[in-house]
N, C-alpha and C positions, 0 to 999 in steps of 0.2 A: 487505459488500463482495462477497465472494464465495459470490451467492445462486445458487439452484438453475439460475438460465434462466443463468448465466454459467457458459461454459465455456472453460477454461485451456488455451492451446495444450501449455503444459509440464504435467502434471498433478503433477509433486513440487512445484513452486513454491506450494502450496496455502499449504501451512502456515510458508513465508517472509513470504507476502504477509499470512496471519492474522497472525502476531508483529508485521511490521510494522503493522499496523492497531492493534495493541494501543500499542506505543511509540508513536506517533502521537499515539492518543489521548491516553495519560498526560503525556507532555507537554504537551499544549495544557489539558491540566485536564479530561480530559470521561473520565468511567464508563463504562465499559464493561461488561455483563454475562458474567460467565463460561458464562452457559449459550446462550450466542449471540444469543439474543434481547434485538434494542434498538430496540422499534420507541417509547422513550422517550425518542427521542433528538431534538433539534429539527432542523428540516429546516439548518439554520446549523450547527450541529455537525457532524453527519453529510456536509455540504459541504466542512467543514472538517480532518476527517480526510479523505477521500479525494483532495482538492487537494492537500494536504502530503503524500502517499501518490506523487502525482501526480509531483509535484516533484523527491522521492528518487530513485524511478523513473528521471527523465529525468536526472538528476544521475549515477547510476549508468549508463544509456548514454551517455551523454557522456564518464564516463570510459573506459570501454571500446572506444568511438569513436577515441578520441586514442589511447590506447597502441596499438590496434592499426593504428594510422594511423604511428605512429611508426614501426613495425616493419617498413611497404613503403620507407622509404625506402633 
């Protein structure tokens, strides 16, 4: 997910976004290597975590969205 050429505009979020990659994974049933390398991963898996990745994400601005939207009124 977060390979050399991607760059974080937050640079602490590194290791939010690695945890979640890992939850992600176990959930959905897919292994993950401890030592970061996965390139054993099939191209469907590896879709499959990052979309669900995707998801949380926009889930998570969306709440943050509304309560701070609540709070102009």
């Amino acid at each position: 997910m977060a390979n050399k050429n991607n760059t974080l505009v937050v640079q602490q979020a590194r290791a939010a976004l690695d945890q979640m990659k890992f939850e992600v994974a176990q959930e959905i049933g897919v292994a993950l290597s401890p030592t970061g390398y996965n390139g054993n991963l099939t191209t469907r898996d590896a879709g499959s975590i990052g979309g669900n990745i995707t998801k949380r994400l926009v889930q998570i601005a969306e709440q943050q969205l509304s309560g701070s939207m609540g709070v102009r009124r």
